[in-house]
Each structure stands twice: as C-alpha cells, then as structure tokens.
DOMI-118321 format. One record per residue (C-alpha): residue in one letter; x negated, y negated, z negated. Coordinates in steps of 0.1 Angstrom, whole numbers, padded with zeros to 4 digits, always signed. Example, Ala and Ser with C-alpha at 12.3 -4.5 7.8 and 13.67 -1.06 7.14 Angstrom:
BEGIN
A-0123+0045-0078/S-0137+0011-0071/
END
This chain:
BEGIN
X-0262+0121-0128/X-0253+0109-0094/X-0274+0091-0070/X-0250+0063-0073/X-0248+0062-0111/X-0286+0063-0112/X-0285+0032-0089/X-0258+0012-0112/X-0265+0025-0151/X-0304+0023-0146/X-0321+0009-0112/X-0297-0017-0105/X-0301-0035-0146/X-0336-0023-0146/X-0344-0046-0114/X-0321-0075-0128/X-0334-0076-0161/X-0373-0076-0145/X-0358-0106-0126/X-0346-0125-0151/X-0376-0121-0166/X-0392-0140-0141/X-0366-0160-0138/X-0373-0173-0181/X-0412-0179-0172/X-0405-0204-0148/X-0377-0226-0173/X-0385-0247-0203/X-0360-0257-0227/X-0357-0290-0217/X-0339-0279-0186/X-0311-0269-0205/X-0307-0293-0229/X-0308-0319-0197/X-0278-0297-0183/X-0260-0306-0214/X-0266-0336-0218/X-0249-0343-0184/X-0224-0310-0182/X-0204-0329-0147/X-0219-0300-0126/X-0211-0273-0154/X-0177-0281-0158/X-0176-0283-0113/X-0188-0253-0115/X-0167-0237-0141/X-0134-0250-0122/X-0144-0236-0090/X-0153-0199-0107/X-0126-0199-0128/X-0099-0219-0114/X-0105-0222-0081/X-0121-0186-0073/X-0085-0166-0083/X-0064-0189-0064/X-0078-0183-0034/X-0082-0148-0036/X-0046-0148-0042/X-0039-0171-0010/X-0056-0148+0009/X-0039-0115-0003/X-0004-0133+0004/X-0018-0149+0037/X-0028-0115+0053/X-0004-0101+0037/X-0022-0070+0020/X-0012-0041+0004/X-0006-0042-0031/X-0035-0019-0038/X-0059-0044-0017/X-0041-0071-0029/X-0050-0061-0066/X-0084-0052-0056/X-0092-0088-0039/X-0079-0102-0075/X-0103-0083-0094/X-0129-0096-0074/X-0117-0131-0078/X-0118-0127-0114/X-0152-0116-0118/X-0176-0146-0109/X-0215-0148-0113/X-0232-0120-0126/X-0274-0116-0125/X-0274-0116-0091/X-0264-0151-0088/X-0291-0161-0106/X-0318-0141-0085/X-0303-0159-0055/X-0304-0189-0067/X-0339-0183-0083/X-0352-0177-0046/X-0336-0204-0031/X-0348-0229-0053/X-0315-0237-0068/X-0312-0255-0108/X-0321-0218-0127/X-0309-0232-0157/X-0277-0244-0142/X-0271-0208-0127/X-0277-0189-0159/X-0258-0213-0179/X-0230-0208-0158/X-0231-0173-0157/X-0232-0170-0195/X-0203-0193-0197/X-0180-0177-0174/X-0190-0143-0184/X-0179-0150-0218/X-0142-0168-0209/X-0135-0140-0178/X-0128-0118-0209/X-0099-0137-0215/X-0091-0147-0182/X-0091-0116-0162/X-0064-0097-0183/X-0044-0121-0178/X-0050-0126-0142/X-0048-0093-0133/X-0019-0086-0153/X+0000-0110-0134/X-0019-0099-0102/X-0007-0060-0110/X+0035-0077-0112/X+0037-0101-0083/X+0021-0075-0062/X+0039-0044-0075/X+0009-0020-0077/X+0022-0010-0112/X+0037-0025-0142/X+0027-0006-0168/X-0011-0006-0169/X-0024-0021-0201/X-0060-0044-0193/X-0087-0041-0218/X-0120-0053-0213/X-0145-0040-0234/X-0154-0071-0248/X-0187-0062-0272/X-0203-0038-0241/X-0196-0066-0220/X-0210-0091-0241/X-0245-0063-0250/X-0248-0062-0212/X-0253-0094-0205/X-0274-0100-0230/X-0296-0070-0223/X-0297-0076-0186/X-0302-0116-0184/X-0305-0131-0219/X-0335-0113-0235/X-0350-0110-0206/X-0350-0150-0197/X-0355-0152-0234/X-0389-0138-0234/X-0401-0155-0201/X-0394-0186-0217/X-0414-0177-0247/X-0441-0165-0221/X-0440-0199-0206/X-0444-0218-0238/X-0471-0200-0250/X-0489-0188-0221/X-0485-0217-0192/X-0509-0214-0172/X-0501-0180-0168/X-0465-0184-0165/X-0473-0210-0134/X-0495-0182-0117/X-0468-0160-0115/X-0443-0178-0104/X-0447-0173-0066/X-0459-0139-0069/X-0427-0132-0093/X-0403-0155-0064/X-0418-0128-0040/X-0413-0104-0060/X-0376-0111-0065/X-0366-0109-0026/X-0382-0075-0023/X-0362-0065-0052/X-0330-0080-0033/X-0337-0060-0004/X-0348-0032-0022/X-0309-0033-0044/X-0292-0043-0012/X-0303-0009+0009/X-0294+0010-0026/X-0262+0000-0030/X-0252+0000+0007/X-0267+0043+0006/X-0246+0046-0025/X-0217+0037-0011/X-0218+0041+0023/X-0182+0057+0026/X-0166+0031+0001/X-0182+0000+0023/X-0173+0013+0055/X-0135+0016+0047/X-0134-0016+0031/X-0151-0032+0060/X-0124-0015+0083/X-0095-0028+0060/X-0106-0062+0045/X-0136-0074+0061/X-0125-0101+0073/X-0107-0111+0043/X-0135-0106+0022/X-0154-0122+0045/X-0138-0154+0043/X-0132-0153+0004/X-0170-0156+0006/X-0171-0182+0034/X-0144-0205+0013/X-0159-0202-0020/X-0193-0210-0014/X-0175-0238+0008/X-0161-0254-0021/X-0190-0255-0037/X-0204-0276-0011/X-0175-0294-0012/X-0183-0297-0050/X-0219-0318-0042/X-0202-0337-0013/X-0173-0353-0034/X-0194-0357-0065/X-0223-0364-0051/X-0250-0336-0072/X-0285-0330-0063/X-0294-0304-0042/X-0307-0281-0067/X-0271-0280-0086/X-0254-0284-0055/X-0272-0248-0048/X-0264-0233-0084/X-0227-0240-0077/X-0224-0230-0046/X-0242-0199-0051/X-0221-0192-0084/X-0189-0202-0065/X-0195-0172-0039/X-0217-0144-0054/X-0193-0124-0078/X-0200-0097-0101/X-0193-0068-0083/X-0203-0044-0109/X-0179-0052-0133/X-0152-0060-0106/X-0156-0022-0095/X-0159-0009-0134/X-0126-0026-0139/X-0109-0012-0105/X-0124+0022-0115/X-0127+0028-0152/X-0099+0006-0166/X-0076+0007-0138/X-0083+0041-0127/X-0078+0034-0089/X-0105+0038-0065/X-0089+0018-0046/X-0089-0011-0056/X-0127-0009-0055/X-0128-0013-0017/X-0125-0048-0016/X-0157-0050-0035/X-0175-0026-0015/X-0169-0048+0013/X-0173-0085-0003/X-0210-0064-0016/X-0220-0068+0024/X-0211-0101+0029/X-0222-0115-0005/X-0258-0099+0001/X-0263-0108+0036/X-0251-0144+0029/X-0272-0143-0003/X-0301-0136+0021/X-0293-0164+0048/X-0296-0192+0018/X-0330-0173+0000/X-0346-0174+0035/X-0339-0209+0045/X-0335-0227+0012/X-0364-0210-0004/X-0386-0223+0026/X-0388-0260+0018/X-0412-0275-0009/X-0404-0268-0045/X-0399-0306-0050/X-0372-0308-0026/
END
C-alpha cells in the first residue's frame, strides 16, 4: 500500500470519523429537530449545493474555455458537495453543527442520483467521450458515510446524553483537537499528491480558485437575502464551498478511469483547505454565544 492510499483508505477516515465524534458530544437532539422544524436554511442550502454548485462550475468551464478533460474534471467537482470535512470546518468555526451534518447527509444521499446525470451530460456537451457508462456505488457510498460521520456523531451524542458534564469538558479540548487534525490532513494530502496539485495549480488554479470564491459567496448571499443567523449563515456557506474531494477524485479515477480529470480537485484541495482555515481562525475566535 502506497503512502497515498494509506493517507485516503485509513488516516484520512480514521481522523474524520475521530472528528465527528467530537463533533456528536457537543449536539443534542433538539438541535435537529429545531432544524426541521424550520428547514428555510436546509432547503438554501440544498439549492446552492445541488443546484447552484454544478451550474457554476459549468459557467466557468465554458467561460475559460477549458479542455474537455478539465472541463469534465471541474464537473465532477461540482457534483460532489459537503463531505466530513465540511463539518470539521464548520465545527471549528462555530457554525450550526447540526445544520452542516444534516446537509451533508442530505446531499450525499441525492448526489447519487444527481451526479450520473450531471456528468453524463457534462461527458456530451464537452466531448471527452460518449460512451462511458456512470455508476456510483451506491451501498459503499452510503456504508461510508455512515462509518465515517454517522456512527461516529451517533455515539457522541449518546456520550453527551449520558455523560454531560463530561461531554462539556471536552468540548474545547476536542475543538482544539480538530484544527490540529486539519493541519495535520492538510500537509498529508498536499505530500501525497504533490505532483497532481502542482499541475492542477498550473492549469486551473485560478479557476478552481474562483469556483471556491463564488460558492461560498452565494452562500453569503444566502444569509443576506434571507436574512439567517450567523451560525447557519456559516453552515451554508461552508457547505456551499468545501466539496468532497475524495469522492470527486474516486469518480475521476476509479469510475472514469482518467487521471485527469482529478487535477481539478487536486487543485480546488488547496484552496478549499486554506480558505477552510481563514474562516476556522477568525470565526472560531469570537464567543460561543455569538
């Protein structure tokens, strides 16, 4: 096993799930249930990962006029929204937790439907192949999710119900803990795929830059118009710009067999973490009741 596969099949979910863990002792259920009772910023946040997301990763790719294998490779990107590091980020930053995960389990659970279809559209308009069947492995997909943010949260919730004052102690220590984990994953992925990162900077770094920029735009365009509290307004905008880059680069690789189209996400991987890190630093400084 490669250094890099060691970092993505075991370090990388082994960190996230230890996370999420975290994550669950500091959430009651109550914080979902008020979610759902007023779902306005899930369903803002929804539209701008799923709707919103795609389309301007596709004005982009026509804009700079790409090649069709960066084209491709932007869309597959744009597809693939959330993911556990969302959450961490918006765990640090002091964000609406429950929001975040709730939108990430949403939206990992309707990409399976949406991103064959987007990409199979993606793959015609920009002629990188016609023939190339798209199937997500639906049941793995769902197993790792589960595995790496549901159980996890899961038993940190059960933690905090039956072991508060506990669960309060650790939640600075654990908040801590989390950004050292981000920097920790952040200098492993960028070792792991050092070559991958630097040609994808070179060819679309500034395109992946602003697919960043834009998205996490709209979603403070999102708590403008519709006027959210901060701590949602954090979730979505978070959610709207941090994108799964794992499965993004498992579809480019595994199911589309093109390398490729994997350099887009080695170089949205830079940006995404180092903005991640701007909003952990200066959001995650002011009080917890702000």
């Amino acid at each position: 096993m490669t250094i890099t596969e060691i970092i993505s099949k075991l370090f990388l979910p082994l960190s996230l799930a230890i996370i999420m863990l975290g994550m669950g002792m500091s959430l009651v259920p109550a914080d979902f249930s008020r979610i759902l009772k007023n779902p306005k910023a899930i369903l803002i946040g929804l539209t701008n990962q799923l709707i919103l997301l795609p389309i301007v990763g596709f004005l982009l790719a026509v804009s700079f006029d790409l090649s069709p294998t960066m084209a491709v490779g932007l869309m597959i990107l744009a597809t693939c929204p959330g993911g556990p590091t969302s959450n961490l980020i918006t765990q640090v930053a002091k964000g609406n937790i429950a929001l975040s995960v709730t939108l990430t389990a949403f939206s990992s659970l309707v990409t399976v439907f949406t991103i064959p279809f987007i990409l199979s559209y993606a793959l015609e308009y920009f002629g990188a192949g016609t023939d190339i069947t798209i199937e997500l492995p639906i049941l793995d997909t769902i197993i790792q999710i589960m595995v790496i943010t549901a159980i996890p949260i899961l038993i940190g919730m059960i933690i905090r119900r039956y072991r508060a004052a506990f669960a309060k102690r650790m939640e600075k220590p654990m908040r801590i803990a989390s950004t050292v984990i981000f920097i920790l994953v952040f200098i492993a992925v960028i070792m792991a795929n050092i070559d991958i990162i630097g040609r994808g900077l070179r060819e679309v770094g500034l395109v992946t830059l602003l697919l960043n920029v834009l998205t996490m735009g709209l979603g403070y365009l999102a708590y403008k118009l519709f006027k959210l509290d901060l701590k949602s307004a954090i979730s979505i905008t978070v959610e709207s710009g941090i994108q799964n880059g794992t499965l993004a680069f498992v579809i480019a690789t595994s199911i589309l067999k093109n390398v490729e189209m994997g350099i887009p996400t080695g170089a949205y991987a830079i940006w995404m973490f180092i903005t991640g890190g701007i909003l952990m630093w200066q959001l995650g400084k002011r009080p917890d009741m702000a």
